[in-house]
PAVEX-158583 format. One record per residue (C-alpha): chain; z, y, x; residue number from 0; residue in one letter. Coordinates in steps of 0.05 Angstrom, whole numbers, plus 5000, padded with zeros to 4 digits. Example, Ala and Ser with C-alpha at 12.3 -4.5 7.8 and 13.67 -1.06 7.14 Angstrom:
2
+------+------+------+------+-----+------+
! unit !    Z !    Y !    X ! pos ! code !
+------+------+------+------+-----+------+
!    A ! 5156 ! 4910 ! 5246 !   0 !    A !
!    A ! 5143 ! 4979 ! 5273 !   1 !    S !
+------+------+------+------+-----+------+
% end
This chain:
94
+------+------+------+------+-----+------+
! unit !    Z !    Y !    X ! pos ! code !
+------+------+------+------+-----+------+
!    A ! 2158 ! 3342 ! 2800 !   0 !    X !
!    A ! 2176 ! 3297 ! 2855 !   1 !    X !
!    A ! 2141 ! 3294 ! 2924 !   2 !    X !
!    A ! 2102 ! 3223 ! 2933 !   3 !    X !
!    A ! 2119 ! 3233 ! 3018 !   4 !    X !
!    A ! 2197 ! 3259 ! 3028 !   5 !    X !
!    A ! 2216 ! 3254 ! 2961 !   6 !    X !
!    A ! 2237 ! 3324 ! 2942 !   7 !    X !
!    A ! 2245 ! 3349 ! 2879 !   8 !    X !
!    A ! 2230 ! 3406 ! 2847 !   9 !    X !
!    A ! 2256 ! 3438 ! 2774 !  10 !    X !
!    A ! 2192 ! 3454 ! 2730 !  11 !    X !
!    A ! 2210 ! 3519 ! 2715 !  12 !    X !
!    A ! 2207 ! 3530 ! 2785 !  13 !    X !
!    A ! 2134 ! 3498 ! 2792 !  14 !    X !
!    A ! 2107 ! 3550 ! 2741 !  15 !    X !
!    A ! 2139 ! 3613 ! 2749 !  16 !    X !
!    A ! 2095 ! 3590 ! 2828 !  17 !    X !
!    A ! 2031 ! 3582 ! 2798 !  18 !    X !
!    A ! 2031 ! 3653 ! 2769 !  19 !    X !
!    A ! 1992 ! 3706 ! 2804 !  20 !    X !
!    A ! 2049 ! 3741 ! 2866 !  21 !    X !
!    A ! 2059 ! 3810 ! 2857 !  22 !    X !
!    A ! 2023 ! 3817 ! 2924 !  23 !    X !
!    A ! 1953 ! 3806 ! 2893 !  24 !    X !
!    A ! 1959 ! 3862 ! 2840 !  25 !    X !
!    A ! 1929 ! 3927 ! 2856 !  26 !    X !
!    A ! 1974 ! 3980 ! 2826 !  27 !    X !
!    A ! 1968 ! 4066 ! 2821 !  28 !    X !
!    A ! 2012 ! 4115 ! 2832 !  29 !    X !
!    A ! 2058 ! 4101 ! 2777 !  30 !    X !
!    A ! 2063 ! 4027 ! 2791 !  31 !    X !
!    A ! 2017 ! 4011 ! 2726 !  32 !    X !
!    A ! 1965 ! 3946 ! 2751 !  33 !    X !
!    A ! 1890 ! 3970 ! 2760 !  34 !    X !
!    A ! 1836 ! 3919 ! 2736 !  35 !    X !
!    A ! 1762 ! 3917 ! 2750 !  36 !    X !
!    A ! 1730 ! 3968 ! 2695 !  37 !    X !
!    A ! 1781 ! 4015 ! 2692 !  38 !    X !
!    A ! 1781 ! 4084 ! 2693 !  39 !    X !
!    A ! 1830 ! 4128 ! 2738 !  40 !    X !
!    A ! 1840 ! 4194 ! 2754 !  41 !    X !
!    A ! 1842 ! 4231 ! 2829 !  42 !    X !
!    A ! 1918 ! 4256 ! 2833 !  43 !    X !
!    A ! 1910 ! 4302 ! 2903 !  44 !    X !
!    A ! 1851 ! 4334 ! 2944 !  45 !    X !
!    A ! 1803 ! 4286 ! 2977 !  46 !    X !
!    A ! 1772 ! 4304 ! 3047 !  47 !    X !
!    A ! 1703 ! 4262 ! 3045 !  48 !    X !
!    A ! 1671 ! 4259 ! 3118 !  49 !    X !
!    A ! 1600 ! 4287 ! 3126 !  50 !    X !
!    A ! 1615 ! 4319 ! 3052 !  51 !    X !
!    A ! 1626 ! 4393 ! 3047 !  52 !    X !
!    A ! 1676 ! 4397 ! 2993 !  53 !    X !
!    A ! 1733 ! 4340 ! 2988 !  54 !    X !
!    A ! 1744 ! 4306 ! 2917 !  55 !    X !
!    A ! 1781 ! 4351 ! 2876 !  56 !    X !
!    A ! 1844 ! 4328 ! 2841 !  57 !    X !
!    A ! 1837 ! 4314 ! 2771 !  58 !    X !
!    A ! 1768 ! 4279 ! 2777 !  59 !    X !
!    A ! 1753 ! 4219 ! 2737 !  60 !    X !
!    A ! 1729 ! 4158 ! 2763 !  61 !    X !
!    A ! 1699 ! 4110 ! 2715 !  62 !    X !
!    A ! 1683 ! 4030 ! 2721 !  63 !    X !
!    A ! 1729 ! 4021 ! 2779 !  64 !    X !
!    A ! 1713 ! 3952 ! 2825 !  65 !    X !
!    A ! 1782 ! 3924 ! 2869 !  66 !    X !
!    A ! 1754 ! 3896 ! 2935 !  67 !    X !
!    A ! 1807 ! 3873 ! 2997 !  68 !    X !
!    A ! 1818 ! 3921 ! 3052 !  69 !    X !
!    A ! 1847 ! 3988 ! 3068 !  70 !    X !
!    A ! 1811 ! 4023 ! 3010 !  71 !    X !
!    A ! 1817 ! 3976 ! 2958 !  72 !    X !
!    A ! 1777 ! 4014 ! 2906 !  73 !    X !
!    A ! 1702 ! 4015 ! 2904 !  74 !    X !
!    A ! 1676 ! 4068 ! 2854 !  75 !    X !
!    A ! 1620 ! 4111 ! 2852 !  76 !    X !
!    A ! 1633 ! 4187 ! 2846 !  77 !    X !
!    A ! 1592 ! 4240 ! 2817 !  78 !    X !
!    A ! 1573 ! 4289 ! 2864 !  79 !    X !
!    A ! 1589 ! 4244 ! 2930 !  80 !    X !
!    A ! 1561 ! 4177 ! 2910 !  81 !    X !
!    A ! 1588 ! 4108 ! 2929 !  82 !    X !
!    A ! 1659 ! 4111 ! 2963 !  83 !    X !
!    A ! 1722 ! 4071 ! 2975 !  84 !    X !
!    A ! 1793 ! 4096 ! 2952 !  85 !    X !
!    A ! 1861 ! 4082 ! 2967 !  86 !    X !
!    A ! 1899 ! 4053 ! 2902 !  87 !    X !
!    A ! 1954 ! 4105 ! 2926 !  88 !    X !
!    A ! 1917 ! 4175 ! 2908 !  89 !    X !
!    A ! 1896 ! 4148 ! 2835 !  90 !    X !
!    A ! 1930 ! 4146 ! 2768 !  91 !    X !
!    A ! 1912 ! 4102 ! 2719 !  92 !    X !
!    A ! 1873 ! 4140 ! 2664 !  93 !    X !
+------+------+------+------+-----+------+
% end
């Protein structure tokens, strides 16, 4: 692959291994295993939830998982509390 302005080129080995998604766009748990839309995961730790009486207990299961940008980059509903946002952090992949 050869630029068409300076001229530089570049091996093609190189070019791929590029195109491939960075290890910066994957979401990953606890145990470094990659999370994926649909998944399930499990709570590892205590939640507090704000304007909720109880926190999240550990060991809850959290079906159909959604990966949004941001701080809490899970979106999940939760029986019990109802639509929320966790951190990738305090989950385990189930």
């Amino acid at each position: 692959m050869n630029c068409p302005e300076c001229g530089h080129a570049w091996d093609q080995d190189e070019v791929n291994a590029t195109d491939e998604s960075t290890e910066d766009d994957l979401v990953r748990d606890v145990n470094g295993n990659v999370l994926k839309d649909g998944d399930s995961v499990v709570v590892i730790k205590d939640l507090p939830v704000k304007g909720a009486p109880k926190p999240v207990k550990a060991g809850t299961k959290v079906k159909n998982i959604r990966l949004v940008e941001g701080d809490h980059n899970i979106a999940c509903k939760i029986d019990g509390f109802g639509a929320m946002g966790l951190k990738s952090e305090f989950v385990k992949k189930a």
